[in-house]
N, C-alpha and C positions, 0 to 999 in steps of 0.2 A: 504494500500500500504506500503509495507516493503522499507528500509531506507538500500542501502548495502553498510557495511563500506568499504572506499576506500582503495586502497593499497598506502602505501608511493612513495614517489619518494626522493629518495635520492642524494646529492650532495656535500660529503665529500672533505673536501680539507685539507693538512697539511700544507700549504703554512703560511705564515706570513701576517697581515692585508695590508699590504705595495703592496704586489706584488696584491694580489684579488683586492686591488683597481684601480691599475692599468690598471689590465684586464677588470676591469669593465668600466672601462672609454674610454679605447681603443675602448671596442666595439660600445658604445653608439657614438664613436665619438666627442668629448669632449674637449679642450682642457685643461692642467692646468688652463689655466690663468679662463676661460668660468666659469671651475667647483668652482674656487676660488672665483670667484665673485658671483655666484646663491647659494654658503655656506657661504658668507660672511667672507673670509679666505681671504688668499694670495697663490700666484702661490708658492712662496718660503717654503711658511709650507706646502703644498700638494704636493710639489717634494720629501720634507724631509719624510713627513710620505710614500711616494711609494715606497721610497731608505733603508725605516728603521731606517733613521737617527735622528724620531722624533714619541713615541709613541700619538696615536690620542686617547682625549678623549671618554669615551662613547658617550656622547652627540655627537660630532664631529664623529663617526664612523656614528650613524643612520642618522646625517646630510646629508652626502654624499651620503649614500647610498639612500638616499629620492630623492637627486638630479636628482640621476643615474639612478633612478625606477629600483633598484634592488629588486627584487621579496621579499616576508616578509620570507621563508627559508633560502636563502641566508643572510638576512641580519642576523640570528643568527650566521651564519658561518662566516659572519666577525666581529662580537663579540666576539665569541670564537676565532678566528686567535690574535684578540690584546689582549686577555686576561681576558674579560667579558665574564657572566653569559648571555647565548641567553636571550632574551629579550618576544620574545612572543612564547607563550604557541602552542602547537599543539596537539587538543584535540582529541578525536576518536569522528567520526559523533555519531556515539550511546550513547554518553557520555550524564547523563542527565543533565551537564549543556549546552549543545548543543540544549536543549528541543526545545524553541524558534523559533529555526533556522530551526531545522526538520521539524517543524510544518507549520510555514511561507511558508518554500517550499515545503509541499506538498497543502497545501492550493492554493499557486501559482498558479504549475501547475493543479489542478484538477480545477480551475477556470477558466483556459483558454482552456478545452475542451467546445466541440467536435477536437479542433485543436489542434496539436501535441505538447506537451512541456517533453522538460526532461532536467536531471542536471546531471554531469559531474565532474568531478576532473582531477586535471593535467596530468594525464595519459590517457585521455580519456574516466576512466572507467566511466558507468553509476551509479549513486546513488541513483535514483530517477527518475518515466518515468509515463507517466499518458496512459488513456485509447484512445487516438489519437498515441500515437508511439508506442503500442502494438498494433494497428489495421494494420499502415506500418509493424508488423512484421510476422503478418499469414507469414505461409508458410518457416520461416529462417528454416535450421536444429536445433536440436536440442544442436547439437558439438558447434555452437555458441551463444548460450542463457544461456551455461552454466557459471555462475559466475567467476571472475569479467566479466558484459558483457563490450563490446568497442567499442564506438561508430563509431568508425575507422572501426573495423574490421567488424564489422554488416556492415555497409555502402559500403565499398570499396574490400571486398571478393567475389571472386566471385561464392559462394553458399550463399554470403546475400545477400545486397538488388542492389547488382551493377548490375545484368543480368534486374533490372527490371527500373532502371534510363534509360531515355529514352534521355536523354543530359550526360552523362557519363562522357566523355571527358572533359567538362566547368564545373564540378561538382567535378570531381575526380581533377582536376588542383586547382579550389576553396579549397578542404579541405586538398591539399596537402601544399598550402604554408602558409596555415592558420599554420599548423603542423610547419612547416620552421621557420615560425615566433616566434610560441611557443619555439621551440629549442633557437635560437639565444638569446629570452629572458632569458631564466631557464638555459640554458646550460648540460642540462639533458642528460644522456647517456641510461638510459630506454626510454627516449620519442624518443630518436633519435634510436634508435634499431628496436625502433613500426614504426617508418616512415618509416625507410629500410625496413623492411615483407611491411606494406599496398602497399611502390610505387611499388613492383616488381611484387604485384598482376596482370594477365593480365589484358586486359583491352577488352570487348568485342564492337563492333562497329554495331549499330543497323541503319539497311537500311531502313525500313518500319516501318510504324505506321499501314499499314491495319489491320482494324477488331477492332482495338480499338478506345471508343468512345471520340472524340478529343471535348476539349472545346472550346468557342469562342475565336477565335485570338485577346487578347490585349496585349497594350503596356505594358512591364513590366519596372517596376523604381528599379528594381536589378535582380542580378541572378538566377532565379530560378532552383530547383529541381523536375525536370519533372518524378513523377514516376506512373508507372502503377498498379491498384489496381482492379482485380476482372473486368478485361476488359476496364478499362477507366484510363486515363491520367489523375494525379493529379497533380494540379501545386503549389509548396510551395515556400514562401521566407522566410530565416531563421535572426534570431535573434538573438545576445549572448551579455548577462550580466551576470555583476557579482558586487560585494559587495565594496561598496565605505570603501578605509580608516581600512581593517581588522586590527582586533591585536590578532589574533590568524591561524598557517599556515593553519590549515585544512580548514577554510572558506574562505583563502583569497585565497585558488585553485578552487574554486567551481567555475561554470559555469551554468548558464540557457539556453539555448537554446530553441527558439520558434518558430515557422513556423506558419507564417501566408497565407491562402489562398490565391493565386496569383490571381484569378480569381473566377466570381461570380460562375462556375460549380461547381468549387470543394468545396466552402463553403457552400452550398448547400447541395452537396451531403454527407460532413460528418455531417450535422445537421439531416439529413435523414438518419446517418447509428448509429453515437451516439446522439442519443437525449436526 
């Protein structure tokens, strides 16, 4: 299984360390005084360094920005804003000091077949996808398999897998403000682009299940992803981790994604289709 290097996501800013912290606080909701006490600061030196009135040490830049849970990209670009060398590295997945990492997750995922796993990066593209999410993919065109794939766009197009979601609606709302969420964190103007194309995707509304073979109605303890495969209703609940504590960007955007079988039909049946 091929490793496909991700594309960047970029977020330039010429701003000054003062104002980006600012923003950052704003968003989080925050206030001086909160952020001074969780950095062990004062309201008055965290006004001064917003104003410009007081340049922040390094130590003191990655402080805050821990506070803040500002993403580990960003936190280069507010070492560069005060005048520091970025701090952590951002490798290319193909990089062999990356080996490790490659390896772990493709191990990963091929360990949790017959059921679906794949990985991801901050733009949704796929980097990594086992033999349970190439089986959900018989049938895509071809126009969207072609690299970088998306797991946006496989999902929520309607020549991929959305005409065969059979909850569409609770599904496509789930991975829309999953998306939302991502934005407001990263502040990304590519992820926010991809949202605009996926939400204006139509949206088809399916009236009947007849002819396909429905599994036993149980209680589900989340959301699941009802899709149809080869005549039968599969029902998935999805999973996403990711890597405690990175000090390098490219891993600290990665994502696992799992689905686990919602019901005994469908674990079943993919133990009988991959064995």
């Amino acid at each position: 299984m091929a490793i496909i290097p991700s594309a960047k996501v970029t977020s330039a800013s010429d701003q000054g360390v003062g104002p980006l912290l600012r923003a950052w606080r704003e968003q989080r909701r925050v206030s001086q005084l909160e952020l001074a006490l969780r950095a062990d600061s004062s309201a008055r030196h965290i006004s001064f360094v917003e104003t410009g009135r007081s340049r922040p040490s390094e130590e003191m830049v990655l402080r805050l920005a821990e506070h803040l849970e500002v993403p580990v990209r960003e936190r280069n670009a507010l070492l560069l804003a005060a005048g520091y060398a970025p701090r952590f590295p951002e490798t290319p997945l193909d990089d062999p000091a990356l080996d490790a990492v490659r390896e772990g997750i493709e191990r990963l995922i091929q360990g949790y077949e017959p059921y679906p796993a794949l990985v991801f990066d901050a733009a949704y593209h796929v980097v990594a996808a086992n033999r349970g999410i190439m089986m959900l993919l018989d049938g895509v065109p071809e126009s969207l398999l072609q690299p970088p794939l998306n797991t946006m766009r496989l999902t929520l197009h309607p020549e991929g897998l959305a005409p065969r979601i059979r909850n569409l609606r609770e599904w496509r709302g789930h991975l829309l403000e999953q998306m939302r969420r991502q934005i407001a964190l990263r502040r990304s103007e590519s992820l926010r682009a991809l949202y605009e194309e996926v939400a204006a995707y139509p949206v088809t509304v399916f009236g009947t299940e007849d002819g396909l073979e429905q599994p036993e109605p149980v209680p589900y303890f989340a959301l699941p992803m009802r899709i149809e495969h080869e005549g039968r209703t599969l029902s998935f609940i999805s999973s996403t981790s990711t890597f405690n504590t990175p000090m390098d960007v490219t891993v600290s955007e990665l994502a696992i994604e799992t689905f686990l079988p919602a019901d005994p039909a469908t674990a079943k049946y993919l133990h009988t289709l991959l064995p």
